[in-house]
N, C-alpha and C positions, 0 to 999 in steps of 0.2 A: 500723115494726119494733118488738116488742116488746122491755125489757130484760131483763135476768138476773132481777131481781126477778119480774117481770110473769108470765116463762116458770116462775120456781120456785113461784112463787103458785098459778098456775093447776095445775102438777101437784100441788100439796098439796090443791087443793080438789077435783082428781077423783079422790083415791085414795081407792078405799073402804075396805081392810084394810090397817092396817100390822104389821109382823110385828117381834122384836129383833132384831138381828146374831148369825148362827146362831156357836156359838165353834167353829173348824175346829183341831184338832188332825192336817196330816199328820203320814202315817206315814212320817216321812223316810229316807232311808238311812242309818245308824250304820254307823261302821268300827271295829275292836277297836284299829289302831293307826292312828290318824288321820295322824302324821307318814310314816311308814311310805307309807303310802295318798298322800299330798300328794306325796313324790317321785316315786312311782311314775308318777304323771297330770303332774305338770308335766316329768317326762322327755319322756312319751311328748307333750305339745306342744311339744318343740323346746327347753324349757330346764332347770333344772336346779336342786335342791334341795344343799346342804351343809351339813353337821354341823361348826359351830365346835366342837373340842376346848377342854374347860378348861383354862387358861390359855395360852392360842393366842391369839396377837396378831393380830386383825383387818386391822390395817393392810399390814402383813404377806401374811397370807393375801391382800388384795386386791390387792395390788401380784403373787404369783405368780401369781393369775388372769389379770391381765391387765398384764405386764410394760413392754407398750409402750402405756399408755392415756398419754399428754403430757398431756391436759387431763381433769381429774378432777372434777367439782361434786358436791358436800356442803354442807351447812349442819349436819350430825351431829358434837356438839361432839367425841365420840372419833376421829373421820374427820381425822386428820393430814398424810394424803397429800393430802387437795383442795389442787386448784391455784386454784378458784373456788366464792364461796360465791354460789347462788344469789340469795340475799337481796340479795345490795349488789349487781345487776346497776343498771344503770335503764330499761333496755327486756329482753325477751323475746330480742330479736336477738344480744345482745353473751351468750347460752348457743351460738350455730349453732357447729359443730365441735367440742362437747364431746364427750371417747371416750368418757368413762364417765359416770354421776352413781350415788352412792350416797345411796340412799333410806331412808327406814322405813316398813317396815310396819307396819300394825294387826292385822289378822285372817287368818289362812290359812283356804283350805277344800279339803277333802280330797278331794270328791267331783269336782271339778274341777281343781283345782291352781291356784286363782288366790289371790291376795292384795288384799286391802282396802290401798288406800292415802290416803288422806286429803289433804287439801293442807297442808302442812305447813311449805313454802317460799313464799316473795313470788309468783316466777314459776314456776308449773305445768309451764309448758313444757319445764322439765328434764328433766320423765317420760319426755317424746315424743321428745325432739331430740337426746336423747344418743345415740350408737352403740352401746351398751351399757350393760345398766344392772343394780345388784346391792340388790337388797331387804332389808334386815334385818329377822328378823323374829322373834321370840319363840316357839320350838316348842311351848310351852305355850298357845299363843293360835292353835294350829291346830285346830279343827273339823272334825267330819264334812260338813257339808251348808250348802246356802244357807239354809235355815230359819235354823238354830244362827247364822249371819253375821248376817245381817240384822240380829237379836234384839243383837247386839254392835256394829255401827256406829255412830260418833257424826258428827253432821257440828259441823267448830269454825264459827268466826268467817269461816273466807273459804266456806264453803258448797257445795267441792267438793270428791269424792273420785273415786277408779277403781277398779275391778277391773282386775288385769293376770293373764294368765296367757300364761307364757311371751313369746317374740317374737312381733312385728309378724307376721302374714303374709296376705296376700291371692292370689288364683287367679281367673286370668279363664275366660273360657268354650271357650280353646283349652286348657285344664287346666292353665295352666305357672303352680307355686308360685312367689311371691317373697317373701323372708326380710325384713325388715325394708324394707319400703316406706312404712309409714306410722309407722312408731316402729323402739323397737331391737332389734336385730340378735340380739341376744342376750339371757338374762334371766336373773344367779341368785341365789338363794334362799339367804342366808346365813343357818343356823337355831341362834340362839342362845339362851341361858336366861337 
């Protein structure tokens, strides 16, 4: 069996013409209010965009979202109310039964309603295992299109990121939705400057 080298060799020395990388500029879709546009689509998948008022207390605001969230994870140094900060867990496991986790955002996209999230926490797991989970995200850093995203994401030191939009939901083939099967329940978009 030949190797990588062997197989890459050989197709270099049977190519006859080689051509540059042609430069593709799609025509992507542009929104006039890209924020406007992001809540609209991540309504319409099951979650849900909010408008931080100036000088409205976050924590606050998060606490009448979700009144009865007992176990909160944050590692978001203004996040006052976490009961648990991801980081100082020492396994993935001692996150199971968190209500909520407050995250941050990187990038919004308008055209779908999802959110760039980076890993940004020790254990990742937070994303997926909490019952609800609420995104911060900087209205100014939402975009029309996946083109515009992509050109903005960075990946750090641990090397993973997600797209989220909205809740978890999966539908088998007898049609029956179910709401947070594989992640959370719920999903919202707290959109700050």
């Amino acid at each position: 069996m030949s190797t990588k080298n062997d197989i890459l060799s050989n197709i270099r020395r049977h190519t006859g013409q080689t051509y540059d990388m042609p430069v593709i500029e799609p025509a992507a879709i542009q929104y006039p209010d890209a924020v406007a546009r992001f809540a609209e689509v991540i309504k319409s998948v099951g979650g849900s965009a909010i408008e931080l008022q100036e000088g409205e207390d976050i924590n606050e605001r998060i606490i009448s979202l979700y009144p009865e969230a007992a176990t909160i994870a944050s590692n978001l140094p203004g996040i006052r109310i976490a009961t648990i900060n991801p980081d100082e867990v020492e396994t993935p496991h001692q996150l199971n039964g968190t209500a909520l986790a407050v995250v941050q955002g990187e990038v919004g996209v308008a055209e779908n309603g999802c959110v760039w999230i980076p890993q940004n926490v020790k254990e990742k797991a937070v994303y997926f295992i909490a019952e609800y989970l609420i995104i911060l995200l900087d209205k100014n850093k939402i975009v029309s299109n996946m083109h515009e995203a992509y050109r903005k994401i960075r990946f750090n030191d641990n090397g993973f990121g997600v797209f989220i939009s909205g809740p978890s939901k999966t539908a088998d083939i007898e049609q029956a939705l179910v709401v947070g099967a594989h992640g959370a329940k719920g999903v919202v978009v707290l959109l700050t400057t």
